[in-house]
Structures are given as structure tokens and as C-alpha cells.
C-alpha positions as CSV (number, residue, x, y, z in Angstrom):
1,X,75.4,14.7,133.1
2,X,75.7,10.8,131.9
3,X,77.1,9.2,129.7
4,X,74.2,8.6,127.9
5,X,73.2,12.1,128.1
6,X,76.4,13.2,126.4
7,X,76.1,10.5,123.7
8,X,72.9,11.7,122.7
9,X,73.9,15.2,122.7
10,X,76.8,14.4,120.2
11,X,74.7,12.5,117.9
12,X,72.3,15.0,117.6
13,X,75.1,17.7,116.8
14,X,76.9,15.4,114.6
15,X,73.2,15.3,112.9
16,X,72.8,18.8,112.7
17,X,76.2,19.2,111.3
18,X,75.6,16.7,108.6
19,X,72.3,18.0,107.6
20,X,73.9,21.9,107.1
21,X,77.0,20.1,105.4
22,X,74.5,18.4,102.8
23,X,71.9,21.7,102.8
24,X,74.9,23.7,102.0
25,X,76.8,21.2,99.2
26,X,73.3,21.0,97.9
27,X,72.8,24.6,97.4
28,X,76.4,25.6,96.1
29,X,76.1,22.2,93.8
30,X,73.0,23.0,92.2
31,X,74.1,25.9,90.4
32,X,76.4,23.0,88.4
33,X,73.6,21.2,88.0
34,X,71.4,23.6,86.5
35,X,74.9,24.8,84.1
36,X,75.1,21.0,83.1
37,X,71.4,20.7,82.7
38,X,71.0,23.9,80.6
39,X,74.3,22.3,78.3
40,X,72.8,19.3,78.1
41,X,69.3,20.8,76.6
42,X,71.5,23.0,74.6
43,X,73.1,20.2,72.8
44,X,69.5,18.2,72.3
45,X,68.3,21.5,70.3
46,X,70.5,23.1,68.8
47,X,73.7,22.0,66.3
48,X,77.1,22.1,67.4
49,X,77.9,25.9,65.5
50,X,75.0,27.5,67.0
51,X,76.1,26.2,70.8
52,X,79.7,27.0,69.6
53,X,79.3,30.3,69.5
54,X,77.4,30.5,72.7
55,X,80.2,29.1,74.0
56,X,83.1,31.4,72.7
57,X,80.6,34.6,73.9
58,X,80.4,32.2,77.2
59,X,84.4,32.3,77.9
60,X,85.0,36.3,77.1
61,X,81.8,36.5,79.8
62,X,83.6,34.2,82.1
63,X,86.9,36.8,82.1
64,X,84.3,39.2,83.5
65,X,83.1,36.7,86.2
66,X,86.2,36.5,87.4
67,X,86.2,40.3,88.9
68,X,83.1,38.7,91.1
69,X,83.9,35.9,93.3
70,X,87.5,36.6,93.5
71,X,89.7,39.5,94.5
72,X,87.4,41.8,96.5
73,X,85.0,39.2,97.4
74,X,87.6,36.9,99.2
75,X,88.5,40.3,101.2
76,X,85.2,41.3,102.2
77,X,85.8,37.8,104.0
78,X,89.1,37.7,105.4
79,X,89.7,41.9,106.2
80,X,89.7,42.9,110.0
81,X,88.5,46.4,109.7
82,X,84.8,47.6,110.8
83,X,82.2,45.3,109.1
84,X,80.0,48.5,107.7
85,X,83.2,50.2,106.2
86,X,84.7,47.3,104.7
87,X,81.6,46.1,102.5
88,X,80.2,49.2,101.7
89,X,84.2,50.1,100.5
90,X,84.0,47.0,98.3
91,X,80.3,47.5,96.9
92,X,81.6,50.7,95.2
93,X,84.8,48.6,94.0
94,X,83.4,46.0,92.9
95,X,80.7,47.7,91.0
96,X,83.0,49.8,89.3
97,X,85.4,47.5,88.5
98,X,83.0,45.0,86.9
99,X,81.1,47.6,85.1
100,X,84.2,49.1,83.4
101,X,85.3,45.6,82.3
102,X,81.6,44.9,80.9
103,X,82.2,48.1,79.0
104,X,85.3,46.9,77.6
105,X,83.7,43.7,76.6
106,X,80.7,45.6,74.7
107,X,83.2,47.8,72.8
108,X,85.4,44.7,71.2
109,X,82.0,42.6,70.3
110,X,81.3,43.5,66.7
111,X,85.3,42.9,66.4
112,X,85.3,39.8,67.7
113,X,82.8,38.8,65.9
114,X,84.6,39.6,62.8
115,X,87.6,38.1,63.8
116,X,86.3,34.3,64.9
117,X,83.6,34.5,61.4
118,X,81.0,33.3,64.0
119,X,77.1,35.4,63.3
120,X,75.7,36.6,66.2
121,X,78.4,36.3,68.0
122,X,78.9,40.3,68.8
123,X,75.1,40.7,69.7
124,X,75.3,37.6,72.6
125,X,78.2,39.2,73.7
126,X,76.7,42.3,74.2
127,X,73.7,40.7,75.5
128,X,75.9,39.2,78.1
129,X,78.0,42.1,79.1
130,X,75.6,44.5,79.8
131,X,74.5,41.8,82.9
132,X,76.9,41.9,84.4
133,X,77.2,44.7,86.9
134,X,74.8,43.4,88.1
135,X,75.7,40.0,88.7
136,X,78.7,41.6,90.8
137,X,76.2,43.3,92.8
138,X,74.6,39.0,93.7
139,X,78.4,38.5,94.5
140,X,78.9,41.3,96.9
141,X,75.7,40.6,98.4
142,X,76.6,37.5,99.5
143,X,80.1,37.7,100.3
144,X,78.1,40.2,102.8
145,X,76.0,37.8,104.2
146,X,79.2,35.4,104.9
147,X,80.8,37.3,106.6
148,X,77.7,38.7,108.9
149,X,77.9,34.8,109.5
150,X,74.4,34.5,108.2
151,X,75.5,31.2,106.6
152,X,72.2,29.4,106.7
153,X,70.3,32.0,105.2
154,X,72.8,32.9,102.0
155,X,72.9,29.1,101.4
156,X,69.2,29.4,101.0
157,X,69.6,32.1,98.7
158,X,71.8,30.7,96.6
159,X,69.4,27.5,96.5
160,X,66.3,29.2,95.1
161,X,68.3,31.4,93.1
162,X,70.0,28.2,91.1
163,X,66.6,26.6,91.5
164,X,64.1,29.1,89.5
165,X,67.5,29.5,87.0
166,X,67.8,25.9,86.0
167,X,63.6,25.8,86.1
168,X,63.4,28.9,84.0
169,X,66.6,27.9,81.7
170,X,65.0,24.6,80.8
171,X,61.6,25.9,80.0
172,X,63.1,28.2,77.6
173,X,65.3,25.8,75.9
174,X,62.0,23.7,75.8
175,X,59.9,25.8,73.9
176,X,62.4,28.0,72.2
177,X,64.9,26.7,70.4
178,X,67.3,29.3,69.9
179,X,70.9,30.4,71.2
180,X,68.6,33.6,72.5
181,X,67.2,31.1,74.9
182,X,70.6,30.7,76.4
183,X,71.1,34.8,76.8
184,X,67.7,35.1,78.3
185,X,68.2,32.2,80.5
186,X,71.3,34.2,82.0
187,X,69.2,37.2,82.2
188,X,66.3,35.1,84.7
189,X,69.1,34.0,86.9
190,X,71.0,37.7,87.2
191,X,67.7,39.3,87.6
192,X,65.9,37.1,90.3
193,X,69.4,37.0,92.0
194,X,69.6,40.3,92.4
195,X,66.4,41.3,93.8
196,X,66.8,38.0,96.7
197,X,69.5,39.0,97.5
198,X,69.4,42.4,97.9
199,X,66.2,42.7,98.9
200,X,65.7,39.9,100.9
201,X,68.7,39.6,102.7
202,X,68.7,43.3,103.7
203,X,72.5,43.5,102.2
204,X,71.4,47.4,100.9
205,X,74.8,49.3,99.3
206,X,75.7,52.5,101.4
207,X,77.7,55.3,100.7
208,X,80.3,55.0,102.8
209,X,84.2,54.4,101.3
210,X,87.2,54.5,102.6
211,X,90.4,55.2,100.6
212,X,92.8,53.0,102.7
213,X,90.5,50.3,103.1
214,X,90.5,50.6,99.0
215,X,94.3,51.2,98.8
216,X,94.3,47.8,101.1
217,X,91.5,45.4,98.6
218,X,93.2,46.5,95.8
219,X,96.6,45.3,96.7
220,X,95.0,42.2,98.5
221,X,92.8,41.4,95.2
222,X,95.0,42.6,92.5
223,X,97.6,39.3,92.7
224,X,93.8,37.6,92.8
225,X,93.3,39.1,89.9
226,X,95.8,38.3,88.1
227,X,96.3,34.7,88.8
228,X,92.8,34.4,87.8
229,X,93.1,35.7,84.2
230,X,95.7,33.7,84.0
231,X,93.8,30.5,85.2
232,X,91.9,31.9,82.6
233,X,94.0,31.2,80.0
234,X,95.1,27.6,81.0
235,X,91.2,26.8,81.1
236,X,89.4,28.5,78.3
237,X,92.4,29.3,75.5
238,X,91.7,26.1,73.9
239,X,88.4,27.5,73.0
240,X,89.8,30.5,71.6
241,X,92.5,28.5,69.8
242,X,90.3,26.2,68.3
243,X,87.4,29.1,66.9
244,X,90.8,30.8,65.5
245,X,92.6,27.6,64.2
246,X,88.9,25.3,63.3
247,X,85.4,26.4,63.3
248,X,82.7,27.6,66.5
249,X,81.3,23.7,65.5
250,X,84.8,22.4,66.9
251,X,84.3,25.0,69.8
252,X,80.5,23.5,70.5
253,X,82.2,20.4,70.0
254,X,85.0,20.6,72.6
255,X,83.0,22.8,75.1
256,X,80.3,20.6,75.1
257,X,82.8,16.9,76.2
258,X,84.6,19.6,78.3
259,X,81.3,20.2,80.1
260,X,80.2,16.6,80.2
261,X,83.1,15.5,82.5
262,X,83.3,19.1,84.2
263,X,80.1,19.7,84.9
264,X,79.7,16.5,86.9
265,X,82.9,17.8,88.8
266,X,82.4,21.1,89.1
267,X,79.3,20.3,90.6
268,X,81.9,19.2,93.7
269,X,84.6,21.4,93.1
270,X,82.6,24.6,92.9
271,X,81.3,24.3,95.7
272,X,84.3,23.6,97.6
273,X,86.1,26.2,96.4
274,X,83.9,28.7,98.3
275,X,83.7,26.3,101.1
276,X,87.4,26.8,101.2
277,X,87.9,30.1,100.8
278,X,85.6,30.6,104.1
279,X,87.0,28.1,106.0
280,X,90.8,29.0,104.9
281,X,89.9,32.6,105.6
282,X,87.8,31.6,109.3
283,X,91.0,29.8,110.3
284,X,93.7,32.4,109.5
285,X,91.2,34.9,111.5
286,X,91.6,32.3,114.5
287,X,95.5,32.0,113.9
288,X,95.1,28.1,113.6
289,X,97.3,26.2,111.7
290,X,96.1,25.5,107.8
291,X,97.0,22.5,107.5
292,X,93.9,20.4,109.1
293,X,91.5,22.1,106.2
294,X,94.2,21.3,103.4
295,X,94.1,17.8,104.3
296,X,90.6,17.4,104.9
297,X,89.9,19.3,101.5
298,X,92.3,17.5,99.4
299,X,91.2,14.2,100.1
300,X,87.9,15.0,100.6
301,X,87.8,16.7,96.5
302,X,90.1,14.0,95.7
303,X,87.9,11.6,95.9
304,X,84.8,13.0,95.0
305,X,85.8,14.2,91.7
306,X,87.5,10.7,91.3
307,X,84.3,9.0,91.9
308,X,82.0,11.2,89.3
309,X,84.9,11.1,87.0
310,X,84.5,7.3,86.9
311,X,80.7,7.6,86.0
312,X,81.2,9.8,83.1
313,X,83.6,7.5,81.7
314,X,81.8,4.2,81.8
315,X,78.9,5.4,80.9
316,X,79.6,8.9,78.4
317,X,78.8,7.1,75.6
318,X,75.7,5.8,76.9
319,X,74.6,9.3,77.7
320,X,75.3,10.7,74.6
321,X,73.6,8.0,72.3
322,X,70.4,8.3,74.7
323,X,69.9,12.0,75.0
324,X,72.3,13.7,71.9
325,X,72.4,14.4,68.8
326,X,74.7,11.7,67.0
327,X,77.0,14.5,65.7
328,X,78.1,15.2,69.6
329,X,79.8,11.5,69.4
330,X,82.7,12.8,68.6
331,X,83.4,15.0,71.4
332,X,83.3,11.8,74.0
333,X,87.3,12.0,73.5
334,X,87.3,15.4,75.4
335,X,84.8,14.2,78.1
336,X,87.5,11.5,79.0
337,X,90.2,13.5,79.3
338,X,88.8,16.3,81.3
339,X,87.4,13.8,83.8
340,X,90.7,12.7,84.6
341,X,91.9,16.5,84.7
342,X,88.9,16.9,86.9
343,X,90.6,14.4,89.9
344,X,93.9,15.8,88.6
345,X,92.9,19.2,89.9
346,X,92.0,18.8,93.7
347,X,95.6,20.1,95.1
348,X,95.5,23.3,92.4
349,X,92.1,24.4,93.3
350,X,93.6,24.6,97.1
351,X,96.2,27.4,95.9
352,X,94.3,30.3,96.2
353,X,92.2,30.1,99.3
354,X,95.2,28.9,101.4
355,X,97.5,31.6,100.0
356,X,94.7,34.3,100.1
357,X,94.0,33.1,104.2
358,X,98.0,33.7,104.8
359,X,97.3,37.5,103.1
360,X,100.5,36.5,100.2
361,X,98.1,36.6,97.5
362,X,101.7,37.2,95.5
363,X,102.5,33.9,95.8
364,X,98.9,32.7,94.1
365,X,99.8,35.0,91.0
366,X,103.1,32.8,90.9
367,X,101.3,29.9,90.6
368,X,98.9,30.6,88.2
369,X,101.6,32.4,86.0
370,X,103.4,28.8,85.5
371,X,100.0,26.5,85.2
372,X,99.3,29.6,82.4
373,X,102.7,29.4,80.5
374,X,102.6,25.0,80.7
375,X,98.9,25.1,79.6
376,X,99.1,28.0,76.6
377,X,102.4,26.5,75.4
378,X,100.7,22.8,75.6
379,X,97.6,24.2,73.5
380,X,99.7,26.0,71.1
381,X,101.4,22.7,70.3
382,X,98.0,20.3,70.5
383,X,95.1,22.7,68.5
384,X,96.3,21.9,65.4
385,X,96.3,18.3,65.7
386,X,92.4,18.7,66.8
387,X,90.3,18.0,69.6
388,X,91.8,14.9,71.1
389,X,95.5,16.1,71.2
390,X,94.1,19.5,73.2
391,X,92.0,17.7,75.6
392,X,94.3,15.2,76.8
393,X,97.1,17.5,76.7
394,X,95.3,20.0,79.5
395,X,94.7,16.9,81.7
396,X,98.3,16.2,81.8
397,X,99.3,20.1,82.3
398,X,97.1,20.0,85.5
399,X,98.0,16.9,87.3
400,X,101.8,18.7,86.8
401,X,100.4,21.9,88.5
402,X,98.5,20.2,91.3
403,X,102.0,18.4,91.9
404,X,103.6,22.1,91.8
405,X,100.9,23.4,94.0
406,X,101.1,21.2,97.1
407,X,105.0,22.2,96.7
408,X,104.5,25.8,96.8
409,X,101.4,25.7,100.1
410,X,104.8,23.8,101.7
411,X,107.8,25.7,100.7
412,X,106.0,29.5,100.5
413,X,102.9,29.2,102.6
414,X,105.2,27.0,105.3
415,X,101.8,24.3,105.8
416,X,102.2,20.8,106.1
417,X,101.0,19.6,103.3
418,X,102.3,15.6,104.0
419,X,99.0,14.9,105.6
420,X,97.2,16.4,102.4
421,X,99.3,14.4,100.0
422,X,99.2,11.3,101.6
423,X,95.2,11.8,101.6
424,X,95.5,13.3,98.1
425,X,96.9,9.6,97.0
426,X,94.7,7.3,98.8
427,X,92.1,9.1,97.2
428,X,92.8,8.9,94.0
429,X,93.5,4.8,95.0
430,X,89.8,4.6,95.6
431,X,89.0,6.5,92.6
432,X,90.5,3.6,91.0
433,X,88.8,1.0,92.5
434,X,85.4,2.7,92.3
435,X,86.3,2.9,88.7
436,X,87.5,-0.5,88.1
437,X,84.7,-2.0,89.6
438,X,82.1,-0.1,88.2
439,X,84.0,-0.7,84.6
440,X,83.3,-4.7,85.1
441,X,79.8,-4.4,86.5
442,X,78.7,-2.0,83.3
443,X,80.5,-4.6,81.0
444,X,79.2,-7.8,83.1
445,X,76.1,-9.5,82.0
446,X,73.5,-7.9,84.5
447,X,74.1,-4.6,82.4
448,X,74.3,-6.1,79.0
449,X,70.8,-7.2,78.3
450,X,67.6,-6.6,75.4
451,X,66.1,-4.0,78.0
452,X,65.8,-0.6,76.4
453,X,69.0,1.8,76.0
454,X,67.4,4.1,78.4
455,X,66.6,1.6,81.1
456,X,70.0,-0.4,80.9
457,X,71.8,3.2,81.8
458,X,69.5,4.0,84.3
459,X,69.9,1.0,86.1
460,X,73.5,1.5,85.8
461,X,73.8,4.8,87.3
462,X,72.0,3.6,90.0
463,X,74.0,0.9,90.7
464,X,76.9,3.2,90.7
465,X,75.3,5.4,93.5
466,X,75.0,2.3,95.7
467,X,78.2,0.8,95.0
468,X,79.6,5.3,95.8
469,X,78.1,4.9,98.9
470,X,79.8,2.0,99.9
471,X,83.3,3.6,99.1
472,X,82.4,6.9,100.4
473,X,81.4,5.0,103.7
474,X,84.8,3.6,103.5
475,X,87.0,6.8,103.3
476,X,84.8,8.1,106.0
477,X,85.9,5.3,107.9
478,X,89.7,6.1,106.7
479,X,89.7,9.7,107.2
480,X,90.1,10.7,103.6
481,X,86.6,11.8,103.1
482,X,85.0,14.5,105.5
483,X,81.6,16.2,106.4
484,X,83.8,19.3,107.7
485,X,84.0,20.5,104.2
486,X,80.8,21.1,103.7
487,X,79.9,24.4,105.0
488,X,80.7,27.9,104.8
């Protein structure tokens, strides 16, 4: 075969590759998108008390979620047994486990409700819970479809799943203005989940268990578990401190700069979480060393949240004064913050997927249980002094715990991590210069002219994406950033 021959062939893999990596980033990125989308309509319609109370129903919710794409599902992908006996073993796990926890939840509602002073906060929580069972049944699904390796076709699941949920989410918004539209919104995306996935992709429960294989998920997931609740806590007590020390408007308030800056970065680092966890979990299968994906992920997240991060900054205010209600001004303190905690976070989202490839999910539960204690104690000191003092109080707890992190892969998971730190920095050196730049082109006179609000930031953002593509080009070129990341 020539040269030529084999040139061709390359490029056209290297295509192929490339045009999966983006299919699949697309599809896990879009359920971000539709989140942020669905926030952002909520803050256009409704005040900050009523979407502050959506929000405090949102995070007890979110404790349930955690049962879902943790735990069991990360063993359904990494355990060696029979493929038929390990997820039908886990359908009946995680069903139970979710639905007893969803049970839970419905039973403290009306208390809650009472305690925070929030109305209608015990009927949106039971609303919520009672979905979700089955939203653990969309999980299991496809954690079953990953590891059948039917990659291509979950990813196209998950696409028109998040696709008719943000199209459905923002026609209700639209027309009703209501936190009801929120809960029914939810309701669409379970529901259509659950029938594409189940039904489409054939991933039918059977009624097959085995009690070791249970014994086996439970220890494996438990230490999951736990270091979940617990990142939990470092993430969403602020919320609960603040309807207990404030008012749900100061929750709608915070929640809503929170998800300004981290619903641009989620969109990146959800997604590469699950990316991770396959990959992590693919490689320990093979019995090749970790610490190519932990470089290639750190820099790779690194820099991408550094780069969105920069956009909400420069142009947050923009945003706001465009689209928002004026009252939502005042949360733009938050937005900055949790941008930077955003880039911050890269090495700490790596924790867990490494840890759960090497099977010492212990170790994960160690981690989390320190982020927890730095983060609770730094929100017990901050609430009372407001919004401001809690936001940018979390961002410095988490570049401390990313620090901690990369320690702990090295010293307990025995992975190089130099090649990951190294990459970690020059990221976050880019970041800076994407930032810098983009700070003196919005503040230059080609931005600053009589054109509309509207127009000025759109031409902004899309001289942003240019001038991203440029740097992204560059850390390709460098090695920092990497198309391998983007698959499952």
C-alpha cells in the first residue's frame, strides 16, 4: 500500500474520529444547554422568590439524582461478570434504591416547606420526587447501552431526548408563566426519556439478580455514594444556608449567577465527566496505565472551562441587562466567582472516575469528605455576610481541592499525574490570555459604539468564538487540548 494510500486512510479516520468526538460532546452538551436555556426563561418570567423556591425543591431533587449516574451506574460499566447478570442485577438495585430515596423525599416535603417559609415549596417537591424512579430507570438504560458498546446510538438517544426537553421546556415557560412550568418541563424530559430509551434501544429490565453480584455493586457504589452526598454538600449547602439564614429571593438570586457561569461550564464539564468515567473504566479493563486520559482530560477541561469562563465574565453584564429582569443585577457577583470555580475545578472532577477505574472507590469518599468539611465550614462563615462572601468563598475552596486532588490520583491511585499538572497550568495560561484579550477587544472601540445593546453583544460573542478558535487551534497544536476526550 503507498504512501499516499496510507495518508488518505488516516485522514479519513482522523475525520471520523472528529466528527463522533463533536456528535458525542454535542449530545452530552445539550442537556446543559437546554438546563441553562430553561434558567434563563425562568429568570425572564418569573421573580426571583418564585424561581427561588424552584431552586431549593431543585437541590433536595438533585440528592436523589445522585443515586443515578453514580454508584451502580459506573459499575454496570467497569464490572467483569456476564453482561445479562450484571445489568439486570443493577436494574433491580437501582430502581429500588432511587425509589426508596424518592419516598423519603415525599415524606419530609410539607416539613420542609414549613421550615424554609417558602409556599409551594412541599407540592414541587413532591411533584419532583415522584419522577424519579423513573428517571433511574433512563440512567440504567443507558449505562446499558455503554457498555453493549452501542455508543453511537445512546449518544443519539441522549440527543433527542435533551432536544424535545429543552423544545418542550421553553414552550411552556413561553406560554405559561408559572413555577408549574418548571415541574412539568421535568416531567416531558423523564417521560419521553424513558420510553426512547427503553423502548427504542431494546434495554428491557429482566428478572434475573444475583446476590453476590449485589453484595459486589453495593460495596463498589457505596464509597460512590457517599463522596457524592458529600460533593453535595460542598455544592448546593449555600442554597440551603442562605433559604435558612435570607429569603428563597436570595436563593433565586444566588442560584440563578451560579447557573450563569455554570451552566456555560457544565455544558463542558458534564459531559466529560461521563466521557471520563468510560474512558477511565475502558482503560483499567485493558490494564493500561491512567495516566495518558488524566493528562489529556485535565488539560483538555482546563481549558475549555477557562475559555467559557472568560465569556461570562466580559460580557455577564451585557447578558443580563439584554435579556433579565433588572432585579437579577445583583446576582452578576456570583456569576464571576463561579466562573473562576468553574476552571478551578478541572483536576477535582478527575477524582472519581480515576479512582472508580482503579476499583478504590474508598479513596473517592476521602476526597469528597475534605472538599465537604473546607466547603460547609467556608459557607458557615460567608452566608451571613451575603451573596458575594459565599460565592467567592466556594471558588477558592475548590481550586484548594483540585490542588488536593491531583495529590491524592499520585500518592493513593500511584498515576502520574506531572503530565496532567503541567497541562493543567498551561491551560489555565491560555485561559488567561483568551481572557485578557477578549477583555480589551470588548472595551476597545470596535465594541463600544451607538448600535443597539443587543447587536453590540452579539457581535461580541462572535468575535469571541473566532478569536476561541484560534486558541483552541493553538493548544491542539501544544498538546493541551484533545479530540480523544470526546467520546464514550
Amino acid at each position: 500500500m503507498s504512501v499516499a494510500v496510507l495518508r488518505r486512510a488516516n485522514l479519513r479516520i482522523v475525520r471520523n474520529r472528529g466528527g463522533f468526538a463533536l456528535f458525542a460532546f454535542s449530545a452530552r452538551a445539550l442537556e446543559q444547554v437546554s438546563t441553562l436555556v430553561i434558567t434563563l426563561l425562568a429568570a425572564r418570567f418569573l421573580e426571583p422568590a418564585d424561581f427561588g423556591v424552584f431552586s431549593l425543591a431543585n437541590v433536595f431533587v438533585i440528592l436523589v439524582q445522585t443515586l443515578t449516574y453514580t454508584g451502580i451506574f459506573q459499575f454496570v460499566l467497569v464490572a467483569k461478570a456476564e453482561d445479562s447478570l450484571v445489568v439486570s442485577t443493577c436494574f433491580w438495585l437501582i430502581l429500588a434504591l432511587v425509589g426508596a430515596a424518592s419516598l423519603f423525599l415525599a415524606a419530609i416535603a410539607f416539613p420542609l416547606e414549613w421550615l424554609f417559609g417558602a409556599k409551594e415549596l412541599g407540592l414541587v417537591l413532591l411533584l419532583l420526587a415522584m419522577a424519579q424512579p423513573v428517571a433511574s430507570i433512563v440512567a440504567w438504560s443507558s449505562a446499558t447501552l455503554l457498555r453493549r458498546q452501542a455508543v453511537a446510538l445512546n449518544f443519539k438517544f441522549v440527543f433527542v431526548e435533551n432536544l424535545v426537553a429543552l423544545i418542550s421546556g421553553a414552550i411552556l415557560l413561553w406560554y405559561w408563566h408559572s413555577l408549574y412550568a418548571l415541574v412539568a418541563a421535568r416531567y416531558v424530559r423523564i417521560l419521553f426519556g424513558a420510553v426512547l430509551f427503553v423502548v427504542a434501544g431494546r434495554t428491557w429490565p429482566m428478572f434475573q439478580f444475583s446476590m453476590a453480584l449485589a453484595r459486589k455493586a453495593t460495596v463498589f457504589s457505596s464509597n460512590l455514594y457517599g463522596s457524592r452526598f458529600l460533593a453535595f454538600l460542598a455544592r448546593y449547602a449555600g442554597d440551603v444556608m442562605l433559604g435558612l439564614f435570607h429569603s428563597p429571593a436570595d436563593v433565586g438570586l444566588y442560584r440563578f449567577g451560579n447557573r450563569i457561569a455554570t451552566g456555560a461550564t457544565d455544558i463542558l464539564t458534564q459531559p466529560m465527566s461521563n466521557f471520563a468515567a468510560t474512558q477511565f473504566g475502558n482503560s483499567a479493563r485493558q490494564e493500561q496505565d491512567l495516566a495518558g486520559p488524566l493528562a489529556r482530560f485535565s488539560g483538555t477541561v482546563a481549558l475549555l472551562t477557562g475559555m467559557a469562563g472568560a465569556v461570562i465574565i466580559v460580557f455577564g453584564r451585557d447578558i443580563v441587562s439584554a435579556f433579565f429582569q433588572p432585579s437579577y443585577l445583583a446576582a452578576l457577583v456570583v456569576t464571576y466567582a463561579m466562573s473562576l470555580r468553574g476552571v478551578a475545578g478541572a483536576g477535582q472532577l478527575l477524582v472519581e472516575p480515576a479512582f472508580a477505574a482503579l476499583d478504590r472507590t474508598h479513596w473517592v469518599m476521602m476526597f469528597n469528605l475534605i472538599a465537604a468539611a473546607l466547603s460547609v465550614a467556608a459557607i458557615l462563615i460567608a452566608t451571613p455576610f451575603g451573596i458575594a462572601a459565599l460565592a467567592w468563598s466556594q471558588a477558592f475552596v475548590v481550586l484548594i481541592t483540585t490542588i488536593w486532588g491531583f495529590h491524592l490520583i499520585r500518592w493513593k491511585g500511584h498515576v502520574r499525574v506531572g503530565p496532567a499538572v503541567r497541562k493543567f497550568i498551561a491551560a489555565g495560561a491560555l485561559g488567561l490570555a483568551y481572557f485578557l484579550m477578549l477583555y480589551a477587544l470588548r472595551h476597545c472601540g470596535f465594541l463600544i459604539m451607538s448600535a443597539p445593546p443587543i447587536t453590540t453583544l452579539v457581535i461580541g460573542l462572535l468575535a469571541s468564538a473566532m478569536l476561541g478558535l484560534v486558541f483552541l487551534a493553538m493548544a491542539y497544536r501544544l498538546r493541551i487540548f484533545s479530540l480523544e476526550v470526546f467520546s464514550g
